[in-house]
FINU-174072 format. One record per atom (N, C-alpha, C): x, y, z. Coordinates in pm, 1 decimal. Example, Ala and Ser with C-alpha at 12.3 -4.5 7.8 and 13.67 -1.06 7.14 Angstrom:
2
PT         xx         yy         zz
PT     1319.0     -569.0      780.0
PT     1230.0     -450.0      780.0
PT     1320.0     -330.0      780.0
PT     1285.0     -225.0      708.0
PT     1367.0     -106.0      714.0
PT     1290.0        3.0      787.0
***
This chain:
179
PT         xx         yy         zz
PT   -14906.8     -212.0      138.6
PT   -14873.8      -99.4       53.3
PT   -14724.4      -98.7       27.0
PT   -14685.7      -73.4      -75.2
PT   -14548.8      -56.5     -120.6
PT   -14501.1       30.0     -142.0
PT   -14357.1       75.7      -40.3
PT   -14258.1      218.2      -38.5
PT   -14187.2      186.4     -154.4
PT   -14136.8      356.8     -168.8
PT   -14026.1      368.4     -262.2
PT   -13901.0      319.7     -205.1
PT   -13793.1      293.2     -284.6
PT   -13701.2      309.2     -280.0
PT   -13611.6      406.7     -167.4
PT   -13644.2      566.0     -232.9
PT   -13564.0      604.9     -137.2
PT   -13670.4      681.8        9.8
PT   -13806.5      588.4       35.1
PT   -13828.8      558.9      151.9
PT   -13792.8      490.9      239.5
PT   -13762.8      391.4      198.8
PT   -13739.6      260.1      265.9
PT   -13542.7      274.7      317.8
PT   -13451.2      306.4      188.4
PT   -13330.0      348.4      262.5
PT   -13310.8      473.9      268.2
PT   -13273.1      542.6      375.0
PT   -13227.2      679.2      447.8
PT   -13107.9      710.8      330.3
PT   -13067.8      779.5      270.3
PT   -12913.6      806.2      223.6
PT   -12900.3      927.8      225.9
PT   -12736.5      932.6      208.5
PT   -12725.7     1060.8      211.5
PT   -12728.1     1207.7       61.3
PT   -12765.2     1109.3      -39.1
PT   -12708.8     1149.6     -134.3
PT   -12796.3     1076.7     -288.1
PT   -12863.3     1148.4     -314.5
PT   -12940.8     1095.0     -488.6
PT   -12921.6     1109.7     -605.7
PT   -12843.5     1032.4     -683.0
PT   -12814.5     1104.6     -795.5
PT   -12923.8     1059.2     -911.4
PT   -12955.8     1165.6     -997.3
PT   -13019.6     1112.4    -1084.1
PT   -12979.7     1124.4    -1212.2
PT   -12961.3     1059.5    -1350.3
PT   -12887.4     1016.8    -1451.3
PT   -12926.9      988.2    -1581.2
PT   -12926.6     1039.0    -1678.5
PT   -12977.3      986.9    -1799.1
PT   -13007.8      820.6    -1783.0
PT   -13082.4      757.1    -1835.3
PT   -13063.5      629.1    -1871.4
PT   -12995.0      620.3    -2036.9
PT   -12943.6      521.7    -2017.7
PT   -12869.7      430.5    -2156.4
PT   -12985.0      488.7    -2281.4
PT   -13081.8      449.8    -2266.6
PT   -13167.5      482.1    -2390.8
PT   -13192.8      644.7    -2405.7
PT   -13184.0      712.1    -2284.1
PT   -13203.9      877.2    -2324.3
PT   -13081.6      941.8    -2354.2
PT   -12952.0      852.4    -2329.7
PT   -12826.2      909.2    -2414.6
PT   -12821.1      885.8    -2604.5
PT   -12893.6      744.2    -2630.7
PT   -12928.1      713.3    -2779.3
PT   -12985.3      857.5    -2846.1
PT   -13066.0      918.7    -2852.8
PT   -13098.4      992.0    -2944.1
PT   -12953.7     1091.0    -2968.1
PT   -12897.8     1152.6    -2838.6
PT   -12785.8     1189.9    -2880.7
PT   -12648.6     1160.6    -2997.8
PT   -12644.4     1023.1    -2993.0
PT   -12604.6      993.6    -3094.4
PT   -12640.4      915.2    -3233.2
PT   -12775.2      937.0    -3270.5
PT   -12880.8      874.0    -3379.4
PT   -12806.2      934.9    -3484.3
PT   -12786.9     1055.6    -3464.8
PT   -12699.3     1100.0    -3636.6
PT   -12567.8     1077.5    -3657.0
PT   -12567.0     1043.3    -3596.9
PT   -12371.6      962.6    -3630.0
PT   -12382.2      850.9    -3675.1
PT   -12479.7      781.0    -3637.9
PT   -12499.0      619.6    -3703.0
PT   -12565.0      642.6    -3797.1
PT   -12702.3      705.7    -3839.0
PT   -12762.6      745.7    -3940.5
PT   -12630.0      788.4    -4066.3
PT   -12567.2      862.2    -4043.7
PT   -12435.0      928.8    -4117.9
PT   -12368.9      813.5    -4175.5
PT   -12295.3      750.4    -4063.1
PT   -12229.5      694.5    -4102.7
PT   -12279.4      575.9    -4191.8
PT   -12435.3      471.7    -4202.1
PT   -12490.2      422.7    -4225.0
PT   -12520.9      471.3    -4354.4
PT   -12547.7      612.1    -4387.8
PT   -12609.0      658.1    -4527.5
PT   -12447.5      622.0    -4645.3
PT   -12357.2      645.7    -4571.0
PT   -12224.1      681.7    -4652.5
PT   -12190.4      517.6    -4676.2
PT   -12191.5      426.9    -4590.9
PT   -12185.9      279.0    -4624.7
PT   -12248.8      260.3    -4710.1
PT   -12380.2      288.6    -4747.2
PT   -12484.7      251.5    -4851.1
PT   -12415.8      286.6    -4978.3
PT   -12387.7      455.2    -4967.0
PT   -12288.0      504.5    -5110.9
PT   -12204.8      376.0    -5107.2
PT   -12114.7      377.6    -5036.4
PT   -11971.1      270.6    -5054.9
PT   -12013.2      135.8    -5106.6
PT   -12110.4       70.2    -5069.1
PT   -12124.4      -66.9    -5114.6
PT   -12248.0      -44.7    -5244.3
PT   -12284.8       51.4    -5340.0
PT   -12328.8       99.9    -5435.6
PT   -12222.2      182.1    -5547.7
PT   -12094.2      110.1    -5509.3
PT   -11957.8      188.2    -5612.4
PT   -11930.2      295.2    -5535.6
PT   -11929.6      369.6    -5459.6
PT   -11907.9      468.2    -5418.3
PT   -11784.6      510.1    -5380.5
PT   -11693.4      611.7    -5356.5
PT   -11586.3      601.7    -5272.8
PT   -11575.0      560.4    -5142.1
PT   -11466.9      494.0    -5114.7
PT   -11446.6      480.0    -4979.2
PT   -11380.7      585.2    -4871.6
PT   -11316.9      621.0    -4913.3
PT   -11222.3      759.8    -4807.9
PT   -11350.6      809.7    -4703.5
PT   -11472.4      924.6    -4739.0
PT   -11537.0      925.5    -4660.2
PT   -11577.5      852.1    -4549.2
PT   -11582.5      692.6    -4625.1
PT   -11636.2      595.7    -4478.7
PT   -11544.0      550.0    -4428.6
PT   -11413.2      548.6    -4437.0
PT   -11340.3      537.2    -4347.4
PT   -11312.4      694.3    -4257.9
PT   -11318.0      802.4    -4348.4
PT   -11298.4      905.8    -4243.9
PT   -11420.0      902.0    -4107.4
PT   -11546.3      902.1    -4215.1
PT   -11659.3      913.1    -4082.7
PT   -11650.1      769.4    -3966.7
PT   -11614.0      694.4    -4026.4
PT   -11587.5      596.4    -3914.7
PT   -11477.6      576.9    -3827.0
PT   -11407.3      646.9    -3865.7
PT   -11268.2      737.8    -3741.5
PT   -11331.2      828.4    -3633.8
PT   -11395.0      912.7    -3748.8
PT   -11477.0     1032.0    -3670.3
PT   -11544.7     1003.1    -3571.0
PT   -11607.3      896.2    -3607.9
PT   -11721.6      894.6    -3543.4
PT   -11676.5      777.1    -3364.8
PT   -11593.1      682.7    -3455.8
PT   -11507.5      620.6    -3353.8
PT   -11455.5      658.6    -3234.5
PT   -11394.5      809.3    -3244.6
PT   -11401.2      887.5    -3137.3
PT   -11474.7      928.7    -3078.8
PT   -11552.8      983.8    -3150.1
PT   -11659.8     1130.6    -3070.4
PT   -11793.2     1043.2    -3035.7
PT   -11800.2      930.4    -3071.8
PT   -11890.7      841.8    -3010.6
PT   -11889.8      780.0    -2886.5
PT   -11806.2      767.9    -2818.0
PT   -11731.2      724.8    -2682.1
PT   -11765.1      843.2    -2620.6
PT   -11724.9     1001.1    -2683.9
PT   -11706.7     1123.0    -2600.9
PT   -11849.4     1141.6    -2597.9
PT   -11925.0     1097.1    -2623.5
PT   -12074.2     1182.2    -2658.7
PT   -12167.5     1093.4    -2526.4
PT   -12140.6      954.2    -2563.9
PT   -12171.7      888.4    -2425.0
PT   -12149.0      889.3    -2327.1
PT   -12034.3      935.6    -2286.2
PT   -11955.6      929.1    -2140.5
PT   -12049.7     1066.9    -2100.9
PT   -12012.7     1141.9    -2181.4
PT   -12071.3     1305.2    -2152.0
PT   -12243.0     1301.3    -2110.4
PT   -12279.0     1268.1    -2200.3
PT   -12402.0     1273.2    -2175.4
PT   -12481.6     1168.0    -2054.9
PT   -12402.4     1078.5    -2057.6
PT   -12407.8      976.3    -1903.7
PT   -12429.0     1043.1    -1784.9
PT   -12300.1     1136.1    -1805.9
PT   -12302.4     1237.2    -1684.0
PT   -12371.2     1327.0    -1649.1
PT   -12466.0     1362.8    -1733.8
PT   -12551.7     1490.9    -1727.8
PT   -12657.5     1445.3    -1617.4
PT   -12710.4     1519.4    -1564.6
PT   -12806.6     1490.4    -1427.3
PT   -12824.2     1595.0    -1294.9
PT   -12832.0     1517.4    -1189.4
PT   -12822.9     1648.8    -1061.5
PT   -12817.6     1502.6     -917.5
PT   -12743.1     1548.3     -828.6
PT   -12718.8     1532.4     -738.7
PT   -12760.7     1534.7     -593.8
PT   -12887.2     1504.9     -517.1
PT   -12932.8     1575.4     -457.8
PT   -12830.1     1554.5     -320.7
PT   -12794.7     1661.0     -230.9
PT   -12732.6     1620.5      -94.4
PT   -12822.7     1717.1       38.1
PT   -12782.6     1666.8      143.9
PT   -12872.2     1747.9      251.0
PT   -12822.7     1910.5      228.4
PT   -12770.7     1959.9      168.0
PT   -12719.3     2051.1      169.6
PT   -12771.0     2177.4       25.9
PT   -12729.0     2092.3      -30.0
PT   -12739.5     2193.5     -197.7
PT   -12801.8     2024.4     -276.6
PT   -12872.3     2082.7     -424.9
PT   -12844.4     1980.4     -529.5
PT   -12745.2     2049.6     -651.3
PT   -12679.8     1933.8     -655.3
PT   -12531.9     1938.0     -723.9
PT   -12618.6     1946.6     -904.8
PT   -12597.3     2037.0     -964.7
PT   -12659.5     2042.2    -1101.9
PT   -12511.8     1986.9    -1180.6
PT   -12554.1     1879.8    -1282.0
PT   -12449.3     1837.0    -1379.9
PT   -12499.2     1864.1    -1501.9
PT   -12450.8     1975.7    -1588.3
PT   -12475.7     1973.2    -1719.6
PT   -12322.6     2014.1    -1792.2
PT   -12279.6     2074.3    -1856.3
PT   -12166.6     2069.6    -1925.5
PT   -12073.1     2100.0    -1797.4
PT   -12110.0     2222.7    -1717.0
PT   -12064.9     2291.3    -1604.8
PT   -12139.4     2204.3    -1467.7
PT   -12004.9     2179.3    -1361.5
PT   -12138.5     2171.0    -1234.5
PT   -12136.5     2253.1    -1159.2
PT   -12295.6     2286.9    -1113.6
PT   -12320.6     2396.1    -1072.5
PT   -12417.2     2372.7     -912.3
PT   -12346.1     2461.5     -816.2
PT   -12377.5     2394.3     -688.5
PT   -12509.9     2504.8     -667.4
PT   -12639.2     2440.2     -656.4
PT   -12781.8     2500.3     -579.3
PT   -12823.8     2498.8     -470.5
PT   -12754.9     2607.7     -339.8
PT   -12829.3     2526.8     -197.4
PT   -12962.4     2532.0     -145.8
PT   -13011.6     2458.6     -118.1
PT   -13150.3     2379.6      -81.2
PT   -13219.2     2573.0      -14.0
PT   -13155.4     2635.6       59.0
PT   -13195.7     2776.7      140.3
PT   -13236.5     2869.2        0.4
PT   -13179.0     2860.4      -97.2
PT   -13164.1     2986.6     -224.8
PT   -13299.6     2899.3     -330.6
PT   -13356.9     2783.9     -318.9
PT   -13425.9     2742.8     -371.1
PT   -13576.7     2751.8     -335.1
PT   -13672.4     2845.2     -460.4
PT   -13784.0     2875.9     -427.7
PT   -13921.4     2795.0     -497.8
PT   -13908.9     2749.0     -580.8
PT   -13979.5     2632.0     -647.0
PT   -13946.5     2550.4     -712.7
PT   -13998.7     2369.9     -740.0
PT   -13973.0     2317.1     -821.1
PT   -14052.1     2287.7     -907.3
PT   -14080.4     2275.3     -994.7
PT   -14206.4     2219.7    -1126.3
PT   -14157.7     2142.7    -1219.7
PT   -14201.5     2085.5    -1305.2
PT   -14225.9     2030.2    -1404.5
PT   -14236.2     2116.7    -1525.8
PT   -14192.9     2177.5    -1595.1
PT   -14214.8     2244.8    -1714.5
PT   -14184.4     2122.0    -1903.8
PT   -14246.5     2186.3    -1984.2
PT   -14242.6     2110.0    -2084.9
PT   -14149.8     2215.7    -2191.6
PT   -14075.1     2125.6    -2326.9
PT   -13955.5     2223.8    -2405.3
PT   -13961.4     2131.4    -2472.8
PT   -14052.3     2135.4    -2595.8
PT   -13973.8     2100.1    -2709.6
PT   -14052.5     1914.8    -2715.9
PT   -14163.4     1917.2    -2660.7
PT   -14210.0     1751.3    -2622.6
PT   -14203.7     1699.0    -2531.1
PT   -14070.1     1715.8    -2463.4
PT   -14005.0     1664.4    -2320.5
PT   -14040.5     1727.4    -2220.4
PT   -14082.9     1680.5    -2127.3
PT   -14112.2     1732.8    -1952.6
PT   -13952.4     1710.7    -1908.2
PT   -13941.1     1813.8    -1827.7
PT   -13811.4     1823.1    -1770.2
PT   -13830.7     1896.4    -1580.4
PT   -13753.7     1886.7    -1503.8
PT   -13741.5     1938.1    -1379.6
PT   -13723.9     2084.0    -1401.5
PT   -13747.0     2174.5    -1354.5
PT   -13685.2     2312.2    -1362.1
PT   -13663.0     2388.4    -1199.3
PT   -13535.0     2386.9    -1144.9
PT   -13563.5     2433.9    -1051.2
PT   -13570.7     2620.9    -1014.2
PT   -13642.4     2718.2     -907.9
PT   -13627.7     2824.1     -955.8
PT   -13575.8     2888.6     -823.0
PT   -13467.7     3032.3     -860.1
PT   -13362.8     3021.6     -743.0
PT   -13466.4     3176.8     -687.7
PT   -13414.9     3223.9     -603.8
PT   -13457.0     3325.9     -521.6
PT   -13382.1     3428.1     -586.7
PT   -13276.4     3440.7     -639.2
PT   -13209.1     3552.5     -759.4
PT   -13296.6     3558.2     -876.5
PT   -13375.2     3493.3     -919.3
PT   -13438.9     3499.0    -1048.2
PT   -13403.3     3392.5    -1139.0
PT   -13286.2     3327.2    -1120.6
PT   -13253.2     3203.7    -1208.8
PT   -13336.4     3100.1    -1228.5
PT   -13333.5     3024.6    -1329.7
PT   -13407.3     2899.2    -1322.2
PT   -13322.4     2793.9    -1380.0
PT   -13307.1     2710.5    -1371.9
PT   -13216.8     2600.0    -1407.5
PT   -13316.8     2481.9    -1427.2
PT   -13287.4     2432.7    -1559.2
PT   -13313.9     2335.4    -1634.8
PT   -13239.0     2238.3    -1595.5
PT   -13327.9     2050.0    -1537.3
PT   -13202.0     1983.5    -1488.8
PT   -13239.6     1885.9    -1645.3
PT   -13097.0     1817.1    -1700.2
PT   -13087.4     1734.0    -1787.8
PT   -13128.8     1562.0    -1789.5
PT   -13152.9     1573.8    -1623.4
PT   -13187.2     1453.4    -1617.5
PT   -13267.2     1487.0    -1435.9
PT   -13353.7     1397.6    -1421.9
PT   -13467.5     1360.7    -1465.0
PT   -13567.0     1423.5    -1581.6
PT   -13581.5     1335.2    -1693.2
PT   -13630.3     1396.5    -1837.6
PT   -13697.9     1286.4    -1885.5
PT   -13838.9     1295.1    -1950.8
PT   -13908.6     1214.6    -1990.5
PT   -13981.9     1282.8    -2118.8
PT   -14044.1     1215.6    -2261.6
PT   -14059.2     1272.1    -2345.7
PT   -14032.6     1151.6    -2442.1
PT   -14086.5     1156.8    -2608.6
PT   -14142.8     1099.3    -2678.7
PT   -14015.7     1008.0    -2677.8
PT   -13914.2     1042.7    -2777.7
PT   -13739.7      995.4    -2730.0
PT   -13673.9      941.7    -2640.9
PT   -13749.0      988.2    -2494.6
PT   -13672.0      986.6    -2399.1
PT   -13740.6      939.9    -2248.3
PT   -13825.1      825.4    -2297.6
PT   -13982.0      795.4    -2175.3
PT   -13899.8      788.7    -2048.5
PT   -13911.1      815.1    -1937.6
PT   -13890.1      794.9    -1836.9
PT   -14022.7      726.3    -1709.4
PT   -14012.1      614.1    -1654.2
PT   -14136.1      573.2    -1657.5
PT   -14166.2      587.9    -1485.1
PT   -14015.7      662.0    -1427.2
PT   -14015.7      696.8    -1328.7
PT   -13984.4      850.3    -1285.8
PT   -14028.3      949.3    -1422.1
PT   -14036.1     1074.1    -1405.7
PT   -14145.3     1105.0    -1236.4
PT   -14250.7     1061.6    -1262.2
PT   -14315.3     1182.2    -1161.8
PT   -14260.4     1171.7    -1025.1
PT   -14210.0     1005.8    -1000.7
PT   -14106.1      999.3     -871.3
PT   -14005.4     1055.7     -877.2
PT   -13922.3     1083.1     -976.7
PT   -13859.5     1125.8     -951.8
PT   -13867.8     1259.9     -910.3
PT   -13934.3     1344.4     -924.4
PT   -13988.7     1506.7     -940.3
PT   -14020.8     1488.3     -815.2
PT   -14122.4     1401.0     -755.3
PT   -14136.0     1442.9     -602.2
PT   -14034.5     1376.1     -507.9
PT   -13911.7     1266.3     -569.9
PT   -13862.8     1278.2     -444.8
PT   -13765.1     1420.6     -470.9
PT   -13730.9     1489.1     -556.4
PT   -13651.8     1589.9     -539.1
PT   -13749.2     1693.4     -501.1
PT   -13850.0     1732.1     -521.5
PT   -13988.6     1831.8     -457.2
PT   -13969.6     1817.1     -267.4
PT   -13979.4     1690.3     -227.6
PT   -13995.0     1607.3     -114.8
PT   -13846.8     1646.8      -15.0
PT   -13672.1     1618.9     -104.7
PT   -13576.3     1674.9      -67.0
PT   -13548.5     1783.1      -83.9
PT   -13644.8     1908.0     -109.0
PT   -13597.8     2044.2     -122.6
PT   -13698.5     2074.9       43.9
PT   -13801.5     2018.2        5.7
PT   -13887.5     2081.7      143.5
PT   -13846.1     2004.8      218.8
PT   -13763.9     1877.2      257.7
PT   -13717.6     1822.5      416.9
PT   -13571.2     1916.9      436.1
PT   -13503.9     1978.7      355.2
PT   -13384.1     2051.4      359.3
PT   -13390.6     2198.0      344.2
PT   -13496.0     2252.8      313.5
PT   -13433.9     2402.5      309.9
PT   -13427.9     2494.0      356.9
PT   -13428.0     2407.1      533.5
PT   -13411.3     2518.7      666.7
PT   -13509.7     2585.4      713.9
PT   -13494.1     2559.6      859.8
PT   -13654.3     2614.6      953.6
PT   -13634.1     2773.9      888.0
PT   -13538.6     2844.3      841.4
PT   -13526.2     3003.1      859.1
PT   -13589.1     3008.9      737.5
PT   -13649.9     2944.7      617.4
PT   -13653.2     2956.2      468.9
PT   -13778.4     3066.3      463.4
PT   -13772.0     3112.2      377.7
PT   -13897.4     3240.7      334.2
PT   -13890.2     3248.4      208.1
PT   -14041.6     3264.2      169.0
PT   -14021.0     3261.5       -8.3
PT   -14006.2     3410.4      -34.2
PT   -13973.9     3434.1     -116.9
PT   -13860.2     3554.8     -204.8
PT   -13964.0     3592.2     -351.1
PT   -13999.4     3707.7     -348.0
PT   -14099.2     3713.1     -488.5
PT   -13966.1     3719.8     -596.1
PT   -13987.3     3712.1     -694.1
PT   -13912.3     3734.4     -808.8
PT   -13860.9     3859.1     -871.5
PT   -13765.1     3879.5     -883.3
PT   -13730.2     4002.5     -955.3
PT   -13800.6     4059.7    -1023.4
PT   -13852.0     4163.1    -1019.6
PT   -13955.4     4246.5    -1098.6
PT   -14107.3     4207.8    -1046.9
PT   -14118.7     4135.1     -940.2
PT   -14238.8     4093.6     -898.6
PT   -14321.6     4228.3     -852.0
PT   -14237.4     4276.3     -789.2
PT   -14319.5     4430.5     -786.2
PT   -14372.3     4536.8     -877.5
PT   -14293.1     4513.8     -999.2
PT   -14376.3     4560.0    -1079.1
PT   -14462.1     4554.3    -1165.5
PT   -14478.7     4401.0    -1165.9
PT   -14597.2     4359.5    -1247.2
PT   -14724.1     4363.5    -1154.5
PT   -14764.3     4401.2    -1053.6
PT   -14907.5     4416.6     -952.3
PT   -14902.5     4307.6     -844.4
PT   -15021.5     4257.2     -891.6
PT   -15062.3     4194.9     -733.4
PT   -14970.7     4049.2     -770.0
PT   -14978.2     3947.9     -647.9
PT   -14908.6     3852.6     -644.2
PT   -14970.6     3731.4     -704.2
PT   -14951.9     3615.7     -764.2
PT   -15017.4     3532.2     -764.5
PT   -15167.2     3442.0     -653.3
PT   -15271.9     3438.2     -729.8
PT   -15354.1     3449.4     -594.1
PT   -15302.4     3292.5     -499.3
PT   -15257.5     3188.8     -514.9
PT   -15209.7     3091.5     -475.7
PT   -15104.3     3111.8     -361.2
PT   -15057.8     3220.9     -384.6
PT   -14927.7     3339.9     -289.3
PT   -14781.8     3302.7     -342.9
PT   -14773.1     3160.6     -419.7
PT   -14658.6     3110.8     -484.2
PT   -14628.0     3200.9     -643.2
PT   -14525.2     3335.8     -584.9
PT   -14477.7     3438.9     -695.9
PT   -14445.7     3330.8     -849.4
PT   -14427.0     3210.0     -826.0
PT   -14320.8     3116.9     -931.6
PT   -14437.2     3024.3     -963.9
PT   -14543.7     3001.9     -956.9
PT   -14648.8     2954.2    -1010.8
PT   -14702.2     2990.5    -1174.5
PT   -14708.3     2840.8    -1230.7
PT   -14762.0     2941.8    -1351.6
PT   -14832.7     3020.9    -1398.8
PT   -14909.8     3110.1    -1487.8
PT   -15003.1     3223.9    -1511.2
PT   -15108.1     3071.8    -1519.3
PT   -15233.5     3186.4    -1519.9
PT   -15322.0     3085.4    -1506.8
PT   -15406.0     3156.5    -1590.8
***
């Protein structure tokens, strides 16, 4: 039988990361753009535009990759480190479910806090654009590092306003979806 990856080595630390191809759609309309305006130009067209958009784009094409490279989450024995524009520290104790939710085509991670928050992670993300062919591992090894980390003292926490909508989910998990 064959282990995963992060069965087989102990670490201290998981990061998980857009791949190269799920940063591409991010920048499809800049090349599309710039590509439509070449067509004008080599059909008589002016040139100024395609040299502006290809300045433009010269820059903010570098910035769009680096950025979006970075987007992801971090897992440590401690908290997972959320990277989206802001990073935002989640410790493993304040964390009450993880799932899978869908937005827009794409399955994405969503983790949900004991304040009521929920946080959308940017990466692990799979979807028509954006296949990930190691989504569901990825989901349980972060499922897998929330329950080996989030402390013998942990207790689940109903949700804000859980009291006033009635009885609890019959599953007893307040953060479960309606059924």
């Amino acid at each position: 039988m064959e282990q995963s990856q992060v069965e087989t080595m102990p670490s201290e630390r998981i990061r998980y990361r857009l791949t190269p191809l799920q940063s591409l759609p991010s920048v499809a309309p800049a090349i599309i753009i710039t590509a439509v305006q070449v067509l004008f130009w080599l059909d008589d067209g002016p040139f100024g535009p395609v040299i502006a958009s290809l300045l433009m784009w010269g820059v903010l094409l570098p910035v769009v990759l680096v950025t979006s490279r970075r987007l992801g989450v971090t897992l440590t024995p401690s908290a997972a480190i959320v990277h989206n524009l802001r990073r935002r520290t989640v410790p493993w104790s304040n964390v009450q479910a993880i799932q899978i939710e869908s937005l827009l085509g794409s399955r994405t991670v969503v983790i949900y806090e004991a304040g009521g928050r929920c946080t959308r992670l940017r990466a692990p993300i799979t979807g028509f654009l954006s296949w990930d062919r190691s989504f569901e591992e990825k989901f349980h090894t972060i499922g897998r590092w929330w329950l080996d980390h989030r402390g013998p003292d942990w207790a689940p926490v109903p949700p804000p306003g859980a009291w006033w909508r009635g009885q609890p989910a019959p599953d007893g998990n307040p953060y479960a979806p309606p059924s």
